[in-house]
C-alpha positions as CSV (number, residue, x, y, z in Angstrom):
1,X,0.0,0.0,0.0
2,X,1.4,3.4,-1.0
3,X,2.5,5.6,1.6
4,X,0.6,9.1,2.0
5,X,2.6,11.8,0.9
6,X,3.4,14.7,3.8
7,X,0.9,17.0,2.5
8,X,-1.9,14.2,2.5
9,X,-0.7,13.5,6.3
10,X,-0.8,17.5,7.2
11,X,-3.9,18.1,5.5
12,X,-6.5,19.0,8.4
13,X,-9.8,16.9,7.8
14,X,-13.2,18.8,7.6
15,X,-13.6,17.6,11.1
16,X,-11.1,19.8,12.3
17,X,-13.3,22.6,10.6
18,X,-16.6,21.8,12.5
19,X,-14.4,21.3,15.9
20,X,-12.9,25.1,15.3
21,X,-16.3,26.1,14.3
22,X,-18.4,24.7,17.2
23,X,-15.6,26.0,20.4
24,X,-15.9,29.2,18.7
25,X,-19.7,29.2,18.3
26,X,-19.7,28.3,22.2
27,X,-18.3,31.5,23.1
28,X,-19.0,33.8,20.8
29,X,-21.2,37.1,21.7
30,X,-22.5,39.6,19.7
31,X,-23.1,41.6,22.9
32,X,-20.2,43.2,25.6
33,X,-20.8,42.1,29.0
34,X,-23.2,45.1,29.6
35,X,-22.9,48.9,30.4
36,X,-25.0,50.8,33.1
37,X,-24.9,54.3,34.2
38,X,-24.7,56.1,37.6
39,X,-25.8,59.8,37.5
40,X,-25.3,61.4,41.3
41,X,-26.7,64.8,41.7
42,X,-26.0,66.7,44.9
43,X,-28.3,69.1,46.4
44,X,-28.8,70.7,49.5
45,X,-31.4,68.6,50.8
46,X,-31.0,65.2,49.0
47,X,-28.9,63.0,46.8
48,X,-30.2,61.8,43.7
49,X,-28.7,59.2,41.9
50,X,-30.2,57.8,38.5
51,X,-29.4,54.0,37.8
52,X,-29.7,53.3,34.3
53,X,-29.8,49.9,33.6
54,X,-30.6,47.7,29.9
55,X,-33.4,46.3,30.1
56,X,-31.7,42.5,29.2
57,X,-28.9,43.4,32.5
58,X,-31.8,43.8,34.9
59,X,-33.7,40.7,33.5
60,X,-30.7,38.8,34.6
61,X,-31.1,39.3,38.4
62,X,-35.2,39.4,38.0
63,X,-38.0,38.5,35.5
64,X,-40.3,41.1,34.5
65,X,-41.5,40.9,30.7
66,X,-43.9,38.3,32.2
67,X,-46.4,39.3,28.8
68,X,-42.9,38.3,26.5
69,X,-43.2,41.4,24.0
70,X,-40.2,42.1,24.9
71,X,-40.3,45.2,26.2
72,X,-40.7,46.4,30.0
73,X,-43.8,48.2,31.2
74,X,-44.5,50.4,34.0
75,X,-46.8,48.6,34.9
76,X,-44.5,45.9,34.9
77,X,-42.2,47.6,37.3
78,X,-45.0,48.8,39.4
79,X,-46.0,45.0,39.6
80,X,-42.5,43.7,40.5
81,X,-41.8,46.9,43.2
82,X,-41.5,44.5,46.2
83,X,-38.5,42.4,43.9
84,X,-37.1,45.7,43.1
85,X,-36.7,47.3,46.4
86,X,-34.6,44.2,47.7
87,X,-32.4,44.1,44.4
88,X,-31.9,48.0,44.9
89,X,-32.2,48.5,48.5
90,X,-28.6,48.1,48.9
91,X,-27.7,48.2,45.4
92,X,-25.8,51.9,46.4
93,X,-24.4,52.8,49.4
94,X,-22.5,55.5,50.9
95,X,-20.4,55.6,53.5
96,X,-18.5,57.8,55.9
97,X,-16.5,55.9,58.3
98,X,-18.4,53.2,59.8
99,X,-21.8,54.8,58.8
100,X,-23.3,53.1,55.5
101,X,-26.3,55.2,54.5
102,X,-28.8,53.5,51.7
103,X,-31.4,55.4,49.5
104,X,-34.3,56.9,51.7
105,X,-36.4,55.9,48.9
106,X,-36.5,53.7,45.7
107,X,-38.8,54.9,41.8
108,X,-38.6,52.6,39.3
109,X,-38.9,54.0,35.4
110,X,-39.3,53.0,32.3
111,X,-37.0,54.8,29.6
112,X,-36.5,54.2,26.5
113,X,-34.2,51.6,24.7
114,X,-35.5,48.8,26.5
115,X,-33.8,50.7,29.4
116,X,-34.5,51.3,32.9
117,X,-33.7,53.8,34.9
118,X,-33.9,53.4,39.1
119,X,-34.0,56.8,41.3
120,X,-32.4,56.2,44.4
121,X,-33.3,59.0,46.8
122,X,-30.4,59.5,49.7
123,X,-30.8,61.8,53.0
124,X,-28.9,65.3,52.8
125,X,-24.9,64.4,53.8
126,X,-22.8,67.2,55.6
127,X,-20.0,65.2,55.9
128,X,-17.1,66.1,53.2
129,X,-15.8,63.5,50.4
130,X,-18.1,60.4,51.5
131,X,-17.1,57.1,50.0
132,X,-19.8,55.7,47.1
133,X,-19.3,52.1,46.7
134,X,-22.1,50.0,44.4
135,X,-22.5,46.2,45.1
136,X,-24.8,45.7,42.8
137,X,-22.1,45.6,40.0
138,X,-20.7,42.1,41.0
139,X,-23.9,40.2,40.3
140,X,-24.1,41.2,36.9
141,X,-21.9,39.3,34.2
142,X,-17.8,39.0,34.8
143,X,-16.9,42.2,32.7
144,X,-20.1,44.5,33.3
145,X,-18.9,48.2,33.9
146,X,-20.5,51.5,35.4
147,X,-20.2,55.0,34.2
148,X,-20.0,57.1,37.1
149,X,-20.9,60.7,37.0
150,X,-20.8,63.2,39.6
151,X,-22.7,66.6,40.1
152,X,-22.8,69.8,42.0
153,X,-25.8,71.7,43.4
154,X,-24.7,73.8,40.4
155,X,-25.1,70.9,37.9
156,X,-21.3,71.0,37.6
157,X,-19.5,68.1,36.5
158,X,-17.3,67.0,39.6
159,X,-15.9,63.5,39.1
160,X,-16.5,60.6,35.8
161,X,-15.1,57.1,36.0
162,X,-15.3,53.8,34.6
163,X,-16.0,50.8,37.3
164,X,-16.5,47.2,37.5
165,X,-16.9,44.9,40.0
166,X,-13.2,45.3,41.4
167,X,-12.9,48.7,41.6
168,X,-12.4,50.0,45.5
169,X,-15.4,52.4,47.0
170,X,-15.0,56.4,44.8
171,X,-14.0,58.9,47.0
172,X,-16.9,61.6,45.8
173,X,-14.7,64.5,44.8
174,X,-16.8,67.9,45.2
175,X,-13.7,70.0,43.2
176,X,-14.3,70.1,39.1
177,X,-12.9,67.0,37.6
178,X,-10.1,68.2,35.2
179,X,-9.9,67.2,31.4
180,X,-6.6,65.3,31.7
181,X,-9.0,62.4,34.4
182,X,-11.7,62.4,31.6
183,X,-9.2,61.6,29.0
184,X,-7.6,59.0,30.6
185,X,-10.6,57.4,32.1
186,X,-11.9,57.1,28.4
187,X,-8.4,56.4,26.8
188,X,-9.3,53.2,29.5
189,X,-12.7,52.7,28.0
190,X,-11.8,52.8,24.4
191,X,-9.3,50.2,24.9
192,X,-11.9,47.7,27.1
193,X,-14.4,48.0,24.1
194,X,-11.9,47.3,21.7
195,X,-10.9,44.2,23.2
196,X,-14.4,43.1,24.4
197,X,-16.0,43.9,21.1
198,X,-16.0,40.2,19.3
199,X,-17.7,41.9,16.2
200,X,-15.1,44.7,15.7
201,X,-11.8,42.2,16.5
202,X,-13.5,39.7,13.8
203,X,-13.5,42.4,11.3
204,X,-10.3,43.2,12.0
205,X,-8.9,39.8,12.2
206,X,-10.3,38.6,8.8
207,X,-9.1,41.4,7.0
208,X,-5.6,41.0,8.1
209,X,-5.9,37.3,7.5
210,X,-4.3,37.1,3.8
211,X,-1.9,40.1,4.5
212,X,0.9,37.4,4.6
213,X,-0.5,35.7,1.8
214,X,-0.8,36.6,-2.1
215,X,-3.4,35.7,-4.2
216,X,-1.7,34.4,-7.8
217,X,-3.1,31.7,-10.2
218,X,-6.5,31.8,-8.2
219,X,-4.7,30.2,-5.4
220,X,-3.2,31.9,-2.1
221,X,0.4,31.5,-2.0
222,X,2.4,32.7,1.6
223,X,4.8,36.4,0.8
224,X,8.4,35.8,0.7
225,X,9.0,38.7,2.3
226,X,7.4,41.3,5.1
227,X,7.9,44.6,3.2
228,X,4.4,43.2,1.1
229,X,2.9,42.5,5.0
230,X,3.4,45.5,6.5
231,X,1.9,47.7,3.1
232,X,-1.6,45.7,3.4
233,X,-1.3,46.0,7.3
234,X,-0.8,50.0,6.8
235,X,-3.3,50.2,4.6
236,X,-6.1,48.3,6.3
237,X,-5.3,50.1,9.7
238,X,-5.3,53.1,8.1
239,X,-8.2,53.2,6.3
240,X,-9.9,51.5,9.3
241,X,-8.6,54.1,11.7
242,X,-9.9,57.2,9.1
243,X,-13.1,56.0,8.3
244,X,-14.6,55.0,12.1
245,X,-12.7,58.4,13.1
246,X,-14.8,60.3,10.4
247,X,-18.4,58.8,11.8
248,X,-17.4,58.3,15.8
249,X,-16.8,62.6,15.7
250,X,-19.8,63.2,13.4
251,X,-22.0,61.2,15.4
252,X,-20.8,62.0,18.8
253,X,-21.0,65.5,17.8
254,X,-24.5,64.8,16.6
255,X,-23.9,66.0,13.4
256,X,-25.4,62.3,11.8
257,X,-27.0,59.6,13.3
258,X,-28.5,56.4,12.3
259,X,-30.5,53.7,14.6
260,X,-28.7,50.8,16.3
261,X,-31.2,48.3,14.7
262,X,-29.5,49.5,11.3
263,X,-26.0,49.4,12.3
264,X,-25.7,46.5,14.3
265,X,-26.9,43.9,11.6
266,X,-24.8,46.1,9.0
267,X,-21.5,45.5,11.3
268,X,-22.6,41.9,11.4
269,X,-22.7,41.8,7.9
270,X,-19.1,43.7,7.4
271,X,-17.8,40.7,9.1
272,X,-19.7,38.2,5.9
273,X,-18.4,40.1,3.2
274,X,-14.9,40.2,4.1
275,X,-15.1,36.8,5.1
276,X,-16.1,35.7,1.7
277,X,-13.8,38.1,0.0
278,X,-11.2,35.4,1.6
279,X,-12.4,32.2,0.5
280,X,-13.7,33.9,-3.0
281,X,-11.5,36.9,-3.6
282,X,-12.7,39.8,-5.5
283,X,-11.1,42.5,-3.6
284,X,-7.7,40.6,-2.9
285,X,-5.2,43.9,-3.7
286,X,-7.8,46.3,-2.6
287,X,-9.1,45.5,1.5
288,X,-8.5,48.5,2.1
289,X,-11.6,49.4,0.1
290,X,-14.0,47.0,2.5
291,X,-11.3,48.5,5.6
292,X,-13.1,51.9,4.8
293,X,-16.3,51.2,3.6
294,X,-17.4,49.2,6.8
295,X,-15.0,51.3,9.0
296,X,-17.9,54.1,8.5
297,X,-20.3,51.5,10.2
298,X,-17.9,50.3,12.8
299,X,-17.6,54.4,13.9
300,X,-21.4,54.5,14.4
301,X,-21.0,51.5,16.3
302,X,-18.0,52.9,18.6
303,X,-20.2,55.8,18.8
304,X,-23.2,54.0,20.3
305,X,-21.2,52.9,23.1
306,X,-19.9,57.0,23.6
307,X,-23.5,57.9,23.9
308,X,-24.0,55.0,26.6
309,X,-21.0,56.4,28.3
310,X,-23.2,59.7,29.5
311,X,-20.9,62.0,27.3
312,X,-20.9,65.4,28.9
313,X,-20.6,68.7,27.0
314,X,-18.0,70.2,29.1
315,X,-15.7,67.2,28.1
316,X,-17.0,66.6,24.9
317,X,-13.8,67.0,23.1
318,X,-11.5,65.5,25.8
319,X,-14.2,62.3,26.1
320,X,-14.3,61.9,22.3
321,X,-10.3,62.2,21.7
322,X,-9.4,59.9,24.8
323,X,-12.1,57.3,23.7
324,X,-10.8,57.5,19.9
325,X,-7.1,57.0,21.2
326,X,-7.8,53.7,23.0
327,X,-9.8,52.2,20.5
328,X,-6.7,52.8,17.8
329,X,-4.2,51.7,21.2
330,X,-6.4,48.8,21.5
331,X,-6.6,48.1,18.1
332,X,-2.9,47.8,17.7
333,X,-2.5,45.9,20.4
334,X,-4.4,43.3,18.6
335,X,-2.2,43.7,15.6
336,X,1.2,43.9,17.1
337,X,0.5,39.7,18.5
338,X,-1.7,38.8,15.2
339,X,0.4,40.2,12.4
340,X,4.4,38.7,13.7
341,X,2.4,35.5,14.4
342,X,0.8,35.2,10.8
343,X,4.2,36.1,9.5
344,X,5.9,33.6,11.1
345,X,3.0,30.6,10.3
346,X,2.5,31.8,6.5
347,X,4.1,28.9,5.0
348,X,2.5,26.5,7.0
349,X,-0.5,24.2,6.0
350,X,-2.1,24.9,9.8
351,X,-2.2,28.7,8.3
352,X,-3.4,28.0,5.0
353,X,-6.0,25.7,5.7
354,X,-7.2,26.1,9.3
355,X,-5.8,29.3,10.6
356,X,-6.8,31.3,6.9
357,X,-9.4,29.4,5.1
358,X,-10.9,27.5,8.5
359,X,-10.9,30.9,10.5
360,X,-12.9,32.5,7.5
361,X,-15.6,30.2,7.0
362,X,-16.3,30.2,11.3
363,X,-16.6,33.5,10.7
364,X,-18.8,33.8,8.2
365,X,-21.3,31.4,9.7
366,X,-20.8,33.3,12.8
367,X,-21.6,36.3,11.2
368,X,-25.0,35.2,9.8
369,X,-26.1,34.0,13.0
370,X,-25.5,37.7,14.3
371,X,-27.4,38.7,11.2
372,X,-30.4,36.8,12.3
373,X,-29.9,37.9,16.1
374,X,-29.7,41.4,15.4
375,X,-32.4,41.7,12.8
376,X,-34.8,39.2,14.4
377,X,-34.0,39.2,17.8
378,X,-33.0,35.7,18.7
379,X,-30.2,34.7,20.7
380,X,-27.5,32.8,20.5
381,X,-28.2,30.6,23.2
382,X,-31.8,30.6,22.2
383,X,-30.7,29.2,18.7
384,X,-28.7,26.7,19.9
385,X,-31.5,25.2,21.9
386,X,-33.4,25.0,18.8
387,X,-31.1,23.4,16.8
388,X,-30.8,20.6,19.3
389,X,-34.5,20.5,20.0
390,X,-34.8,19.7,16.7
């Protein structure tokens, strides 16, 4: 019996395929962990804090679309006040030395967005710089975060952070936060949503995928050398780095703006394309073109998430520059492991046939399933279920 050859032996089976395609599947999300938002206004005889939650983050502690439409009521919330008050009635606390104050009194809203937003009522504190600590974050998801914002009797802005569930009690400052804390706290940000946005690293990922290839005789061949690899890789970060640059600033400036139900499925499907574009090349010399071309929806995208952040007029500029920054420092980040890592793997059949052709079909299948999550409102999980119902 003949012998296989080497590249019979190396060749990866379609099995290999589905197991790739399944792990990923398993953990992918087309979601970040979630984002809620503390607004805390001081006045001289109360402190009011607004708790905005989404709608799918508070469902996770308590069920209250008991019709399924969807949506929240008031009527649900007035229904489900009892739950509520014991979620909340310790969700915020502050403290000054030993003394732990909670709200006075709880409101539940509805707001819209499939939103939510909680008014926590505190007693009058005369007390300077009390500690603000919020337990509530560490029962949502492992990567949840908090905007906190801080305001004067004067409506002043006074302190802005980013939390999660590790971050120590705030020390509630009652000077004006300066513009150098705002930019670094959402240099931070910009970074984090970088790296926990699946759907903008997938972009990213399969667009860089052939940059150590060439296409020639309808077949990808590995570069023989890295001046080729580092042209594509400029020229798709580039272009990337312009074009979600152009629409993050016009849309955080609210000089454009289109839904989330349009750009979410629209990102989803930037992922297709390019995924396709590998395994059937039209636009093999030219990425750059679908780097651009989607970049504009990816902006909207990183924009969406600005907006969620509670961006405040007196940092606009500061807030929209720091954010920008960490998304392009996060961004590189990404490319700086990938790119030396593709170099070095280029001539392998692991690249060509899992790593390149293997990694583009997962993601292609994963992008339609965001497609129909995003356009028709089914989950992930919720598909999955169904697939092995039936």
């Amino acid at each position: 019996m003949a012998q296989p050859t080497p590249v019979q032996i190396m060749k990866p089976s379609r099995y290999v395929y589905v197991f790739i395609l399944l792990t990923v599947l398993q953990n992918a999300s087309a979601h970040d962990p979630g984002l809620s938002l503390l607004d805390v206004q001081f006045n001289p005889d109360q402190i009011t804090m607004r708790y905005t939650l989404a709608q799918a983050d508070l469902e996770s502690l308590i069920t209250l679309d008991l019709n399924d439409d969807q949506l929240v009521s008031q009527d649900e919330l007035d229904n489900a006040d009892q739950s509520l008050n014991s979620i909340f009635g310790k969700s915020v606390q502050i403290q000054i030395g030993e003394d732990v104050s909670n709200p006075s009194r709880i409101l539940f809203e509805s707001a819209p967005s499939q939103a939510i937003n909680v008014w926590l009522i505190f007693d009058a504190i005369t007390q300077q710089n009390p500690e603000l600590s919020i337990p509530l974050i560490r029962r949502f998801p492992r990567g949840h975060r908090l905007h906190l914002a801080v305001h004067d009797a004067s409506n002043q802005l006074t302190d802005q952070q980013i939390l999660s569930a590790k971050s120590p009690p705030v020390k509630l400052q009652t000077g004006i936060v300066s513009s150098t804390s705002i930019f670094q706290h959402y240099v931070q940000e910009g970074v984090w949503h970088i790296w926990i946005g699946f759907d903008h690293i997938l972009f990213l990922v399969t667009l860089l995928l052939p940059a150590v290839l060439i296409h020639r005789h309808r077949t990808w061949q590995h570069v023989q050398r890295w001046q080729p690899v580092l042209r594509d890789m400029l020229a798709i970060v580039t272009t990337f780095t312009i074009a979600h640059s152009i629409t993050l600033s016009l849309a955080a400036l609210n000089i454009v703006s289109i839904q989330s139900a349009i750009i979410e499925p629209v990102i989803a499907l930037s992922v297709l394309v390019t995924s396709l574009n590998n395994l059937y090349p039209l636009l093999h010399q030219a990425r750059w073109v679908l780097a651009f071309g989607f970049g504009l929806i990816h902006g909207f995208g990183f924009a969406s998430v600005l907006s969620d952040l509670g961006l405040q007029q007196q940092s606009l500029i500061s807030s929209l520059l720091g954010f920008n920054l960490g998304v392009e420092a996060g961004q590189l980040a990404i490319v700086a492991v990938f790119i030396p890592l593709a170099y070095l793997m280029r001539h392998t059949v692991i690249y060509r046939q899992v790593i390149f052709k293997g990694g583009s079909l997962t993601a292609a299948v994963i992008a339609c399933l965001w497609m129909l999550e995003r356009i028709a409102g089914v989950e992930l999980n919720q598909l999955s279920d169904l697939i092995a119902f039936s």
